[in-house]
N, C-alpha and C positions, 0 to 999 in steps of 0.2 A: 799312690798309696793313700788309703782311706784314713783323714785324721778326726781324731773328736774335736768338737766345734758345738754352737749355738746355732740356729737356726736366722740368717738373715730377715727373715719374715716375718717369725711368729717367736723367737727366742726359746724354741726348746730347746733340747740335746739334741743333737743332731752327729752326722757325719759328712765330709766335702774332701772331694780330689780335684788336683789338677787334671785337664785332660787333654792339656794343651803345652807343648815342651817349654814355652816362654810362658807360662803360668798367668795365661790371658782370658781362659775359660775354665770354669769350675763348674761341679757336679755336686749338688747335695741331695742328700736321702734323710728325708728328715722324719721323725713315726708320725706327726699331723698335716705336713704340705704334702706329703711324695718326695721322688725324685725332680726334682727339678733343675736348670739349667742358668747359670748366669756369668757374663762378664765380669771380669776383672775391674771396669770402669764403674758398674752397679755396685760389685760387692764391695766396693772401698767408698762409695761416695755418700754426700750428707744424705742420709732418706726423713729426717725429719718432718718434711713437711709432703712425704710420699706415701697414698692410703695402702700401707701395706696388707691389715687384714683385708683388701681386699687382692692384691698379688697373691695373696695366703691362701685365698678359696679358690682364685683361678690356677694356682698352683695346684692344688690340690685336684681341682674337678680335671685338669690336664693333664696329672699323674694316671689319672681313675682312666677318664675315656679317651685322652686323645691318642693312645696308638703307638703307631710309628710316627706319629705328624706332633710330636710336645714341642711346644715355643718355650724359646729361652727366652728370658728376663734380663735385658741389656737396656744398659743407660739408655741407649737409642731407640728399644722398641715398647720400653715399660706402657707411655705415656699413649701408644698405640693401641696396646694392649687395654688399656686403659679406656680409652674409647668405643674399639669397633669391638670387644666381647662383652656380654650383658653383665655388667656389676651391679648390684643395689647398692641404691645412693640414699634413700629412706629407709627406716623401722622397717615400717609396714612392707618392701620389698623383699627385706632382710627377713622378714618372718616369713612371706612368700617363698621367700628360698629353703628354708629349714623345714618347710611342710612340703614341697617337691624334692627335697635329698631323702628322707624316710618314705614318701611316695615312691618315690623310683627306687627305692632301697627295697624294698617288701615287695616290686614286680606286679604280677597278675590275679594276686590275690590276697585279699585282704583280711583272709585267715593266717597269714605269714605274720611273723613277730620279728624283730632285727632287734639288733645292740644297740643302746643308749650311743649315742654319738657326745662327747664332753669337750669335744674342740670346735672353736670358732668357726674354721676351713669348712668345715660342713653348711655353712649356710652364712659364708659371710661378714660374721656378727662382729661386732668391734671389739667386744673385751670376751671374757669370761661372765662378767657379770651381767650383760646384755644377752646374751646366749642365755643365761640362766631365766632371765625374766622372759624370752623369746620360746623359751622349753617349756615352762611352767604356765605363760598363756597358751599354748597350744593345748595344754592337759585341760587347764579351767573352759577354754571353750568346746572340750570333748571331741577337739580334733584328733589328737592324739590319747593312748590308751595305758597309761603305765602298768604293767603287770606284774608290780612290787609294791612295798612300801608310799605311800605318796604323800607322807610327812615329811620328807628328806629333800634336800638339795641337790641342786645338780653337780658340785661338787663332789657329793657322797656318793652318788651312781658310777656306776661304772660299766666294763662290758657285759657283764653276767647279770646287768638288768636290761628286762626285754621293753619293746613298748610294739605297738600294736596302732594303726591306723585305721581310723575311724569311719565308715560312710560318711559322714557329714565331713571328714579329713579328704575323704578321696574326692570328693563334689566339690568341695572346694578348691584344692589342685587342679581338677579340668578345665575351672571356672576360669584361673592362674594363666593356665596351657592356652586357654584360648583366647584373654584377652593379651597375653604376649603374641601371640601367630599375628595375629588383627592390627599389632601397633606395628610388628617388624614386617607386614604386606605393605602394609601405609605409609612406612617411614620408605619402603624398597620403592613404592609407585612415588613418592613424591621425590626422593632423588633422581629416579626416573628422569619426571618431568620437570627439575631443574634443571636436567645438563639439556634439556633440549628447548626449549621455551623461556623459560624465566629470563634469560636474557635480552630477549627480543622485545618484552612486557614493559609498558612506562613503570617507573620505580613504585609510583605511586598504588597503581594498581596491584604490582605486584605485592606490597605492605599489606591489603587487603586480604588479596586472594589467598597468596601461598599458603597459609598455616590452616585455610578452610578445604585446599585441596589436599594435602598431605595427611589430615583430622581423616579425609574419603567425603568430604561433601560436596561433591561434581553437581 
């Protein structure tokens, strides 16, 4: 049975059920993560010093696409989770991301207009108030196109303000798209060529080379 609750992640209102008879796995629906999935060992333990807006946006982005295939967020796989999915760890990635959620949001065309997005989960951001400065340079560098008011806060927007993605917005995201493809081929061919060489390499050498082969400077 569905009880009101707060939000483990991002502290909204939310809802959570048991879905396990020993009340060892839980379900929450929350209106800015999704649905998402989490242990009993996660939901009761210290998360203080765990980035949760970033569980918050992969929650969220796993709500949206992943399917039939969502991961659940357990003490055991957070930190995995955490690793092998792309999280921004900088601003500047974090702003990267909030200009590919409205990119991919608006599709194939760039006459499409979409809803202000006001929650962090969209692109990552740490607070509200980072989100805020992450929206509003997107607007000043004319990436993005607000189609209201543009005295106002992000705050004060809401879904019935449109915004509109910009040529110099879309150029930019491909820019995004391609130099992620180009680091995650490089990062894939040089773990590649760890598991099969590096070990056989003097150490010394290896100190060298490795990080010039992984970069793609064969």
């Amino acid at each position: 049975m569905k009880q009101k609750t707060y939000c483990i992640l991002c502290g909204y209102e939310a809802k959570f059920e048991s879905i396990n008879p020993l009340d060892k796995n839980f379900r929450y629906d929350c209106p800015n993560c999704g649905t998402y999935y989490v242990d009993k060992a996660f939901k009761e333990c210290d998360k203080s010093n765990i980035p949760l807006s970033l569980l918050s946006g992969f929650a969220w982005e796993d709500a949206k696409y992943g399917g039939m295939t969502k991961t659940a967020i357990t003490l055991n796989s957070y930190q995995s989770i955490l690793n092998t999915h792309y999280m921004p760890k900088t601003r500047e990635e974090r702003f990267e991301q909030l200009m590919l959620y409205y990119y991919r949001e608006i599709g194939n065309d760039l006459k499409n207009s979409v809803g202000v997005n006001i929650y962090p989960a969209s692109c990552y951001a740490l607070n509200i108030d980072e989100l805020t400065e992450l929206f509003f340079e997107a607007v000043d560098k004319k990436y993005l196109a607000l189609l209201s008011n543009e005295n106002v806060t992000l705050r004060e927007l809401n879904k019935n303000d449109f915004i509109q993605v910009t040529y110099e917005g879309a150029v930019f995201c491909e820019a995004i798209k391609e130099k992620r493809t180009k680091e995650r081929v490089s990062r894939n061919e040089g773990n590649s060529i760890g598991t099969s060489i590096w070990s056989m390499i003097h150490p010394e050498v290896t100190k060298v080379a490795k990080k010039l082969i992984i970069d793609g400077h064969y």
